[in-house]
C-alpha positions as CSV (number, residue, x, y, z in Angstrom):
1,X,40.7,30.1,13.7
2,X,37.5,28.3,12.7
3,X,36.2,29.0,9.0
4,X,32.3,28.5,7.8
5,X,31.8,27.1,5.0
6,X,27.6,27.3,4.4
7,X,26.2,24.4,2.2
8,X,22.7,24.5,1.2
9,X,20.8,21.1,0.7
10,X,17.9,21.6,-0.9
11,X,16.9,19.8,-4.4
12,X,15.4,22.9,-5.8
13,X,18.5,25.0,-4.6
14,X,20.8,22.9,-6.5
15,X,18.5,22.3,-9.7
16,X,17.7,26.7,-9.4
17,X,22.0,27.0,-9.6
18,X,22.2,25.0,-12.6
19,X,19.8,26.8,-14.4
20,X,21.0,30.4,-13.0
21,X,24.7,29.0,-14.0
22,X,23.8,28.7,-18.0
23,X,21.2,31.1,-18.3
24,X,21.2,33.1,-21.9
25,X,20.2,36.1,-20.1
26,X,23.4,36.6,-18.0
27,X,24.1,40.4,-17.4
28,X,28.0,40.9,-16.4
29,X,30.0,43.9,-16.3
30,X,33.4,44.3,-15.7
31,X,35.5,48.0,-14.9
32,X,38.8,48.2,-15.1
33,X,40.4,50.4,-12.8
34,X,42.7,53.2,-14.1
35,X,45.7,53.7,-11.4
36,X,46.4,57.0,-12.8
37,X,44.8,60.1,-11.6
38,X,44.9,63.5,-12.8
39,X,42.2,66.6,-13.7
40,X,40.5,66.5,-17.0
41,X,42.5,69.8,-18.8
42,X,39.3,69.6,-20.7
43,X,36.5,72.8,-20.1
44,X,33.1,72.0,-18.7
45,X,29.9,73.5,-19.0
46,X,28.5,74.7,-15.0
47,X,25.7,72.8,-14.9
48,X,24.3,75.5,-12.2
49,X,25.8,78.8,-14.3
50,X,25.6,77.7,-17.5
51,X,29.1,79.2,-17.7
52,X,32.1,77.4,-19.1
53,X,34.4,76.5,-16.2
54,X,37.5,74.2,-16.0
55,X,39.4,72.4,-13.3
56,X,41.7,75.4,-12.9
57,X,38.7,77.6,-11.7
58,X,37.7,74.7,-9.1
59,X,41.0,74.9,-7.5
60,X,41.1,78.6,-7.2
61,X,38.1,78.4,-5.4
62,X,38.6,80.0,-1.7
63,X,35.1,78.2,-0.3
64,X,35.8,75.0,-2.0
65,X,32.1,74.8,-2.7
66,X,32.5,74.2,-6.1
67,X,33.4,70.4,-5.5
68,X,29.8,70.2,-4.4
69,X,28.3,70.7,-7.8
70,X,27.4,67.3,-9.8
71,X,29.3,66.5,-12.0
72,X,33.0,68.7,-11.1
73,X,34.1,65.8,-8.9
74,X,34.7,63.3,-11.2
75,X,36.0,65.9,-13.8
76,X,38.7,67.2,-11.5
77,X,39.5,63.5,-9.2
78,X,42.8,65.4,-8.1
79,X,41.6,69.1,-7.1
80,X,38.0,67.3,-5.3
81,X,39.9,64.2,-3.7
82,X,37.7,61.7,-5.4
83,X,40.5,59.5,-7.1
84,X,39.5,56.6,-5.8
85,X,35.8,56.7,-7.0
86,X,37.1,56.1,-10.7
87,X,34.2,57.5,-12.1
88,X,33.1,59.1,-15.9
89,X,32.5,62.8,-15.8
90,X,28.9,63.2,-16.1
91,X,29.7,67.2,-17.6
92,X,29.3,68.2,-21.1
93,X,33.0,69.0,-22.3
94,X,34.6,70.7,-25.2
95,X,36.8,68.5,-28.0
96,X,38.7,68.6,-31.1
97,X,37.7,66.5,-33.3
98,X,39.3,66.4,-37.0
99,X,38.2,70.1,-38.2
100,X,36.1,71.6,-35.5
101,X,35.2,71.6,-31.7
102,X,32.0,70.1,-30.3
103,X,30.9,69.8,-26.8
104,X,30.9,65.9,-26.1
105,X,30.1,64.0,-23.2
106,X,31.1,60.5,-21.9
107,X,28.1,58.6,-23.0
108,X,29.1,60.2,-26.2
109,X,32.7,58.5,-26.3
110,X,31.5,55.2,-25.4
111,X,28.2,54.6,-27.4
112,X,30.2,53.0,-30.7
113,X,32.4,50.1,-28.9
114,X,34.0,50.8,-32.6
115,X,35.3,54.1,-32.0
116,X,35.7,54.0,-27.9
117,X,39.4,53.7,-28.9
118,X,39.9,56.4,-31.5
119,X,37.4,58.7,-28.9
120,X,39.1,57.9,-26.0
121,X,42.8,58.9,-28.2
122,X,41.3,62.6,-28.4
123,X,43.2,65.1,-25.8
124,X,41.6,64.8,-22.3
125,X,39.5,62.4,-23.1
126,X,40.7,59.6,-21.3
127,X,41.2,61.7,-17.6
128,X,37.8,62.8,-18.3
129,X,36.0,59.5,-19.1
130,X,38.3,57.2,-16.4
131,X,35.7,54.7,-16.6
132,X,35.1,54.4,-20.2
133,X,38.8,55.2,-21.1
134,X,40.7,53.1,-18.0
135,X,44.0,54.2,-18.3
136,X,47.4,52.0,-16.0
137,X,50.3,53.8,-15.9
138,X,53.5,51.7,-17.1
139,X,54.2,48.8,-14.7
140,X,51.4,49.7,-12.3
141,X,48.7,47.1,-10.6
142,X,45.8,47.0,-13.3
143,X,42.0,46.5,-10.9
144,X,39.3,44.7,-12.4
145,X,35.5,45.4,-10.7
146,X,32.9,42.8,-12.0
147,X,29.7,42.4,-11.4
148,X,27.5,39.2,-12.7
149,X,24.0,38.1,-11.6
150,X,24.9,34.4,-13.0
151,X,28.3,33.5,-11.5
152,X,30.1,30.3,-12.5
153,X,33.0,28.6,-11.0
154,X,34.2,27.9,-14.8
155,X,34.3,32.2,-15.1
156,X,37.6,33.7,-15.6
157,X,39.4,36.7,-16.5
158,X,41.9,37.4,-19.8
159,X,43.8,40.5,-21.1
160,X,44.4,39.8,-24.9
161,X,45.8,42.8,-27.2
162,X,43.4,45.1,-27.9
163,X,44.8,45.9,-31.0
164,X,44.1,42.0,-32.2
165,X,40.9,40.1,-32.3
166,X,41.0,37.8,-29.3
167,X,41.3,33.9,-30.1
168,X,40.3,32.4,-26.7
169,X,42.2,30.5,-25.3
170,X,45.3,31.0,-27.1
171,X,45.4,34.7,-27.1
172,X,45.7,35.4,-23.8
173,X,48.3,37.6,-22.5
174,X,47.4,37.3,-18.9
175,X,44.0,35.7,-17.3
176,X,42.9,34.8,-13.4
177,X,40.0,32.5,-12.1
178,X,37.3,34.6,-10.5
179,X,38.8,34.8,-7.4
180,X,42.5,36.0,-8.7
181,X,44.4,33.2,-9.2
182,X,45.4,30.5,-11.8
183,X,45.2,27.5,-9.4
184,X,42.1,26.1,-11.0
185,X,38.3,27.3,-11.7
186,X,36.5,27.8,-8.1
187,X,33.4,29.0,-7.2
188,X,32.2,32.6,-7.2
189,X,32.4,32.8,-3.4
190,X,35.7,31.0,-3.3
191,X,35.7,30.6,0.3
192,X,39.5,29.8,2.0
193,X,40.6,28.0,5.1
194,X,43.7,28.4,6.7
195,X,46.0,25.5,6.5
196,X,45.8,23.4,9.2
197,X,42.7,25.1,10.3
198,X,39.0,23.9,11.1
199,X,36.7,23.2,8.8
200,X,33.6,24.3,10.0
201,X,30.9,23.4,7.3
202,X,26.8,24.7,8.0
203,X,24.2,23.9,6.1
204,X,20.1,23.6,5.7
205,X,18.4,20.6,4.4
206,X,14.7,20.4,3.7
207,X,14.7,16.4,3.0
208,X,17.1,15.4,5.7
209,X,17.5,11.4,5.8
210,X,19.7,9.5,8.5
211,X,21.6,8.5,5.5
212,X,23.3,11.5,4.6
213,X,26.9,12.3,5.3
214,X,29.2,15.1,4.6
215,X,32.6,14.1,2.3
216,X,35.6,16.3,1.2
217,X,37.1,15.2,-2.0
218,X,39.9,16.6,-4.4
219,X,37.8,18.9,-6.4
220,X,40.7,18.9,-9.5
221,X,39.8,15.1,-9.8
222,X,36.6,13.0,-11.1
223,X,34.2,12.4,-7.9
224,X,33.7,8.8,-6.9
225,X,32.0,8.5,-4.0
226,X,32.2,5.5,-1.7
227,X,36.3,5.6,-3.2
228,X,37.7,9.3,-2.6
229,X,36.6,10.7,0.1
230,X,39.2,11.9,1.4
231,X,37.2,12.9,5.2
232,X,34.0,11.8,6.2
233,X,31.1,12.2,8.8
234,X,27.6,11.9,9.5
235,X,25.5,14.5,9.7
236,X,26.1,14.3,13.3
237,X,29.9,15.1,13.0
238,X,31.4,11.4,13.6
239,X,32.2,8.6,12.1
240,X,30.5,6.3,14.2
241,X,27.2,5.1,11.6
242,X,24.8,5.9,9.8
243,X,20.9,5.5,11.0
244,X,18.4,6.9,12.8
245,X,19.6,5.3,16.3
246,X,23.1,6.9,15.4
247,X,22.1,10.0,14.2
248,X,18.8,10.8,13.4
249,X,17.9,13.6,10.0
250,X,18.9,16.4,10.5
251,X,17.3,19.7,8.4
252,X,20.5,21.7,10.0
253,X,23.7,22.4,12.0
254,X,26.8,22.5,11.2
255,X,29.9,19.5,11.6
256,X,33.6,20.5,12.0
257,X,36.4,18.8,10.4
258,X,39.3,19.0,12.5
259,X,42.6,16.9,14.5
260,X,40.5,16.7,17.8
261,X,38.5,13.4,18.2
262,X,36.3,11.9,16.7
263,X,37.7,11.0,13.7
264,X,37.0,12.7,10.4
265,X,40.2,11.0,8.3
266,X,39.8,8.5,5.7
267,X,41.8,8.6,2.5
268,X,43.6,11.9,3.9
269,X,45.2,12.7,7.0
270,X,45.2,15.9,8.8
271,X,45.7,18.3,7.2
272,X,44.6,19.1,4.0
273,X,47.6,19.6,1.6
274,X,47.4,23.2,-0.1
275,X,44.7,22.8,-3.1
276,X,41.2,23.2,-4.3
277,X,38.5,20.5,-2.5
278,X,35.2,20.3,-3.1
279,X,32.6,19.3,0.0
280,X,29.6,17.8,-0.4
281,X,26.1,16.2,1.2
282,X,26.1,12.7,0.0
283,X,23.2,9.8,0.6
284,X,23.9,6.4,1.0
285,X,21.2,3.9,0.0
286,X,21.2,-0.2,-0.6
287,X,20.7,-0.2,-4.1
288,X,21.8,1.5,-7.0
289,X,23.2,4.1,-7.1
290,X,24.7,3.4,-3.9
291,X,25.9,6.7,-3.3
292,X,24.3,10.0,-4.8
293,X,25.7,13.7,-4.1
294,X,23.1,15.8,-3.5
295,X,24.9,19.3,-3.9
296,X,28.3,20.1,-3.6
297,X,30.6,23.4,-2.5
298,X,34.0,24.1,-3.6
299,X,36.4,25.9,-1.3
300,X,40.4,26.5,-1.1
301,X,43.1,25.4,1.7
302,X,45.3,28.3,1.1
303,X,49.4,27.9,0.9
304,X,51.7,28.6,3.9
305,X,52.4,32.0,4.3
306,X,55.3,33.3,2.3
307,X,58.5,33.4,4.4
308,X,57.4,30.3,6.6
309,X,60.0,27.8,5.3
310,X,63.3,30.7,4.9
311,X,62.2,31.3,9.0
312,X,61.8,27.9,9.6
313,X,64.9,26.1,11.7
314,X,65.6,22.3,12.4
315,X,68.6,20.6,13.7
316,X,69.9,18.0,15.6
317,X,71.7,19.0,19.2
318,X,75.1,16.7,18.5
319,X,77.5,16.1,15.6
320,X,77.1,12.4,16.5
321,X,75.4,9.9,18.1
322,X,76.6,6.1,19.8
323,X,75.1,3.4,18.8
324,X,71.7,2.9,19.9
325,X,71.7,6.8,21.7
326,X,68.9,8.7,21.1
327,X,68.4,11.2,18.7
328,X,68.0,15.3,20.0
329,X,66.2,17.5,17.6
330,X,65.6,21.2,18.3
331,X,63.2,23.2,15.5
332,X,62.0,26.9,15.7
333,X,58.9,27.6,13.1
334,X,57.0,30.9,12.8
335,X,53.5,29.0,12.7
336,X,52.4,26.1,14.7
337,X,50.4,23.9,12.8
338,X,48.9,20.6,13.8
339,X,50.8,17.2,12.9
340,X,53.7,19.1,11.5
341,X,56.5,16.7,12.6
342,X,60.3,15.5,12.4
343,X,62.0,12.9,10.6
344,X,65.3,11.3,10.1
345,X,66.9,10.7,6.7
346,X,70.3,9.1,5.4
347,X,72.0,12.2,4.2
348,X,72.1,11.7,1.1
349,X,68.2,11.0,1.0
350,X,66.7,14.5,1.4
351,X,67.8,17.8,1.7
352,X,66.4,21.7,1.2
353,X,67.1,21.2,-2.7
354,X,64.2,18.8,-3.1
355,X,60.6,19.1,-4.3
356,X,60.1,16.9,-1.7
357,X,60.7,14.5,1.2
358,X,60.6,10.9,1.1
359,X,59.0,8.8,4.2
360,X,61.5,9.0,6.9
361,X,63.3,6.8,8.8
362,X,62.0,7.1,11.4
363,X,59.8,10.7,13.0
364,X,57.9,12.3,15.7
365,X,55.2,15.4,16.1
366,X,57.1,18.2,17.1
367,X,54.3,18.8,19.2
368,X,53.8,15.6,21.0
369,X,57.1,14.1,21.0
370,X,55.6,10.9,19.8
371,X,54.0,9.1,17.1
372,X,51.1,8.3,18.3
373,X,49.7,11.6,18.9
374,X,47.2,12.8,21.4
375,X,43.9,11.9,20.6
376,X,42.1,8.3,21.1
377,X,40.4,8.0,18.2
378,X,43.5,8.4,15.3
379,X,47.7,9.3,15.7
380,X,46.8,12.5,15.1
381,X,48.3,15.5,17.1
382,X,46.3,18.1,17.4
383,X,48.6,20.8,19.8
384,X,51.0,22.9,18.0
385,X,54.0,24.1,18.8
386,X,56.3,27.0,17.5
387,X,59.7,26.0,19.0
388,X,61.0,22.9,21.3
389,X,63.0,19.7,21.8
390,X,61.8,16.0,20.5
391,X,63.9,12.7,20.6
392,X,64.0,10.0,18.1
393,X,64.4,6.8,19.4
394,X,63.5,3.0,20.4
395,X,60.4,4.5,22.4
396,X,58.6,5.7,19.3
397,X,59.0,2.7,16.9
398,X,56.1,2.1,14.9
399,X,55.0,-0.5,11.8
400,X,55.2,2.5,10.0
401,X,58.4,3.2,9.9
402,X,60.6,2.0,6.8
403,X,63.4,0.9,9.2
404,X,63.7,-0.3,12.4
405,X,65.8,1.2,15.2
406,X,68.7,1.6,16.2
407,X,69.2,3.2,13.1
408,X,72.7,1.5,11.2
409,X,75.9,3.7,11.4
410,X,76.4,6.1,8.8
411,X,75.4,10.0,8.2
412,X,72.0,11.5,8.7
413,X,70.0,14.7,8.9
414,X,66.8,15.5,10.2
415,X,63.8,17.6,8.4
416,X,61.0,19.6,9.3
417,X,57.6,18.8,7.4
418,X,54.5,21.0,7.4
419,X,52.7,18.3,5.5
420,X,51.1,15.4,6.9
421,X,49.7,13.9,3.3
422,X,52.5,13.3,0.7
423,X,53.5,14.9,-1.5
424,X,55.2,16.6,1.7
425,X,56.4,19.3,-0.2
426,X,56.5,22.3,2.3
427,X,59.8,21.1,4.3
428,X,62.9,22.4,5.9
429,X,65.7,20.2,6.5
430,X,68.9,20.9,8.5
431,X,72.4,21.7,6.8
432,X,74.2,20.0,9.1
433,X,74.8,16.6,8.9
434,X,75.4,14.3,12.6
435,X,77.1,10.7,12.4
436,X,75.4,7.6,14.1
437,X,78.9,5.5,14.8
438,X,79.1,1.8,14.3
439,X,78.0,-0.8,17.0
440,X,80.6,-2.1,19.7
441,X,82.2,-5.2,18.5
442,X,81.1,-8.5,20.7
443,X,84.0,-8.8,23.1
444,X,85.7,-6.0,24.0
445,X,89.4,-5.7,23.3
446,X,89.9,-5.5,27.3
447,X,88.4,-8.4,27.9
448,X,89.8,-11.1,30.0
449,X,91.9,-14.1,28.5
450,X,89.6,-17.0,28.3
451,X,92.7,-19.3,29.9
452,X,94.4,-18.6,33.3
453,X,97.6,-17.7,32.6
454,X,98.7,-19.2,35.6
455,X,97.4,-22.7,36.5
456,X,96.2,-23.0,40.1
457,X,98.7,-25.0,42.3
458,X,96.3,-27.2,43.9
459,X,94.8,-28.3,40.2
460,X,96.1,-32.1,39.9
461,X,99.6,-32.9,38.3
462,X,98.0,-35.7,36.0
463,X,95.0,-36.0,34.0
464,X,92.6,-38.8,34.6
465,X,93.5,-41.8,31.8
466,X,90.0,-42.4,31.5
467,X,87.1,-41.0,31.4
468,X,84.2,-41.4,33.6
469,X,81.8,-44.4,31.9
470,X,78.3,-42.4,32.4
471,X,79.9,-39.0,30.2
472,X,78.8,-39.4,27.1
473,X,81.0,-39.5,23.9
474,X,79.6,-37.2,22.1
475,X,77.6,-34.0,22.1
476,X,73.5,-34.7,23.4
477,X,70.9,-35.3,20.3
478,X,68.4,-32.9,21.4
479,X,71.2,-29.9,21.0
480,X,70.9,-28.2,17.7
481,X,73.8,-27.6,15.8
482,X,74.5,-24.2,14.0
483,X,73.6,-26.5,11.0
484,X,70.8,-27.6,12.4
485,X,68.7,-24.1,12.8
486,X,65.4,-24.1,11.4
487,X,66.1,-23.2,7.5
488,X,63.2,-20.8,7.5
489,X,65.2,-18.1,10.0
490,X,64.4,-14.8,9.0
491,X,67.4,-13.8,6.6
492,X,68.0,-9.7,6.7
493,X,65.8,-8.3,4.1
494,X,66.1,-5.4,1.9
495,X,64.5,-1.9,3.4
496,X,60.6,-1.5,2.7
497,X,58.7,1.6,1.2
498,X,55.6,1.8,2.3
499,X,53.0,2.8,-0.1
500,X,50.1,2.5,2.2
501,X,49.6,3.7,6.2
502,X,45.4,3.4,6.8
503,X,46.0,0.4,8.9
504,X,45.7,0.6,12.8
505,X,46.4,-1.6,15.7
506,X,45.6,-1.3,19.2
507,X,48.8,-0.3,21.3
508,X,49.8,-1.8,24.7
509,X,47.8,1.0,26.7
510,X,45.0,0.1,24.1
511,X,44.8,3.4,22.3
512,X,44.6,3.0,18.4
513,X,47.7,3.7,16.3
514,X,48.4,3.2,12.7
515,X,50.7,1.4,10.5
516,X,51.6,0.4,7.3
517,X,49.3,-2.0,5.7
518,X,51.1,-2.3,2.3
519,X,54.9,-2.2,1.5
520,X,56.9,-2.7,-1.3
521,X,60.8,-4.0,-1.2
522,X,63.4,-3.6,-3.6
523,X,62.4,-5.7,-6.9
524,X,59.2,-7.5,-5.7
525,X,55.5,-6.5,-5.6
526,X,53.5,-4.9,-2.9
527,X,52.4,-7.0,-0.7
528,X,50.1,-6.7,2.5
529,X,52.3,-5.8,5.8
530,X,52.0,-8.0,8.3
531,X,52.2,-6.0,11.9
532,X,52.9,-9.0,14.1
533,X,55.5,-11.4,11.9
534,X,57.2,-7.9,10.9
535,X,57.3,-9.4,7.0
């Protein structure tokens, strides 16, 4: 599925929003709609008789014209059908008020916002006026309509007690951002992608340069450009320059961030963790300031679909594993997402009780059965798959891996992760635990005794009294000693975490793959990771 996101670049567009944004002259309504329905029990006055007519006579009508006539639908929702139009009778109607009866209507009830609530308290008022007098029935979904001709991604909604006057913020009983949520403020469009999904962004530009470039950065953080971004391209959808050789201006089109080549990834790997980002056109130039954004649109990655980890199933196919053997991992997911992948833990490391998943062991896509992915330009692996087999082994080492196979004896289980940018927080992890058993030891206990234990019968009955002049006494100079190894032999070191995996190296077919470029051991301080000397 590919989602637009459409980005206008204009100066004046941008400048015209900021103004529109904290104008004084904002008009916003809002409507709250009532989930109850019922006919007003209140008279009316025919506004084609003059006669005085209620709901009752409506439904006794064997033409159903009556319906027709303004006004009678909205005064009798249930009879007409019209619940869902939530709508204030627009019929002069007949109520008690403290020592005589008057005929009202609904401007009438809400004209004083100081006495809509004692008005609205009168019998039949509130199924007559549904608009002005929303009523929710107990426990019942309560529908808010707005309308606003100056929307603001810092807008929200609040209930507070109507009874109280409202202290914002601290009064609030329940409130929502604009688009129905309490993740954080968004825009009033609050477009959404799909996890995992393109990012397909459009836009216009009347000043294009060959120095632009579109950028995706955590919109709940301070923008820095040149620092966060967390994807970039030019305006030609790569990341191969800037210029007008490379990619001349361009006024508009539209670039796609996606797993396919060529790269988009910089800070962030694909995909986008769940969350609020914010794109935007940004200008490079060689003096200050270095980096300008010229406008900027938020927009939402939206969360797994609920059930997705319950239906979710990873496990490995044996109870144990020799020494060295690789590792046989079958999963079953309800969605296939791009760079989901497998990795192995210590068992006592992860499991489905956790937040979330430390760096593994050692892992594979579930899709590609590899590390390395399928595309040229990054590791990333951009086919899916809902169900199927990988292996863990020797094949797939990589600089990024914590450990180094074969993985030590102990206990182990494997887990699923959605995530391909920590925290890796959407997860499933097996229940079942599998045992890697301990190395053979050197020698075999069957193997032969290093001494005949019967001497060969043509071997001489006496040993030589001396011995031959040119063998020398003792062992040659130029054979080192065990005491004599270099003193700078790697000694085993404690297990690394790495803290930073933007590095890449070219691999023995040439293709680009990544590893860790910064790693951290028990007690010391992160220091750069060497690919070649392993340190």
């Amino acid at each position: 599925m590919r989602h637009f996101l459409l980005l206008s670049a204009t100066i004046v567009l941008a400048t015209d929003l900021l103004v529109s944004v904290h104008s004084e002259s904002t008009t916003a309504e809002l409507t709250v709609e009532s989930s109850s329905c019922s006919d007003s029990p209140l008279s009316f006055i025919n506004p084609e008789t003059a006669e005085v007519n209620d709901c009752e006579w409506v439904d006794n009508d064997p033409e159903e014209r009556w319906c027709a006539i303004s006004g009678v639908a909205a005064h009798c929702p249930v009879t007409c059908g019209t619940c869902d139009s939530y709508l204030d009778s627009t019929l002069s109607f007949k109520v008690q008020l403290k020592n005589r009866r008057a005929w009202k209507d609904c401007d009438w009830v809400g004209e004083n916002e100081d006495k809509i609530r004692a008005r609205c308290a009168e019998r039949g008022v509130s199924e007559t006026c549904r608009s002005t007098c929303p009523e929710v029935n107990f426990s019942s979904d309560i529908v808010v309509s707005f309308t606003n001709d100056a929307p603001s991604w810092d807008n929200y909604l609040a209930i507070y007690d109507g009874t109280e006057a409202p202290v914002p913020p601290y009064d609030e009983l329940f409130f929502t951002n604009m688009c129905g949520n309490q993740y954080e403020t968004c825009r009033s469009t609050c477009p959404e992608v799909n996890f995992s999904s393109d990012i397909v962004v459009s836009f216009t530009n009347d000043a294009p340069s060959s120095k632009q470039y579109l950028a995706i950065y955590d919109a709940t953080e301070t923008l820095y450009p040149g620092d966060d971004e967390l994807f970039f391209t030019n305006m030609c959808g790569n990341q191969y320059g800037l210029g007008p050789t490379i990619c001349p201006p361009q006024s508009s089109g539209s670039v796609t961030f996606a797993a396919p080549d060529p790269s988009v990834e910089y800070y962030a790997e694909w995909a986008l963790n769940p969350g609020y980002y914010t794109v935007c056109l940004m200008e490079y130039s060689d003096s200050a300031p270095i980096f300008t954004a010229i406008v900027c649109k938020n927009f939402l990655i939206k969360k797994l679909r609920g059930g997705t980890l319950s239906s979710s199933v990873v496990a490995s196919s044996q109870s144990s594993y020799a020494y060295d053997e690789s590792i046989s991992v079958s999963f079953s997911v309800p969605i296939a997402t791009q760079n989901a992948w497998i990795g192995v833990y210590r068992s006592d490391e992860a499991d489905n009780s956790m937040r979330a998943i430390p760096e593994p062991m050692g892992w594979v896509y579930t899709a590609c059965n590899n590390v390395a992915g399928d595309q040229s330009e990054t590791n990333d692996c951009a086919a899916t798959a809902t169900s199927g087999t990988v292996d863990i082994d020797g094949r797939f080492g990589s600089a990024g891996w914590q450990e180094y196979w074969p993985f030590p004896d102990g206990t182990y289980r494997v887990c699923l992760s959605y995530y391909n940018n920590e925290p890796y927080k959407k997860f499933v992890c097996s229940e079942d635990t599998f045992a890697i058993n301990a190395p053979p030891s050197a020698i075999p206990s069957s193997a032969p005794s290093p001494v005949p234990s019967v001497m060969p019968s043509s071997m001489p009955s006496e040993v030589p009294t001396s011995m031959p002049s040119a063998m020398p006494s003792v062992e040659p100079t130029g054979m080192p000693s065990v005491s004599a190894m270099p003193s700078d032999a790697p000694s085993e070191q404690p297990s690394a975490n790495c803290i930073d995996k933007t590095g890449s190296f070219l691999g023995a077919n040439g293709e680009t793959r990544k590893w860790c470029t910064l790693v951290q051991r028990a007690g010391t301080d992160p220091k750069p990771f060497d690919a070649l000397n392993m340190a």
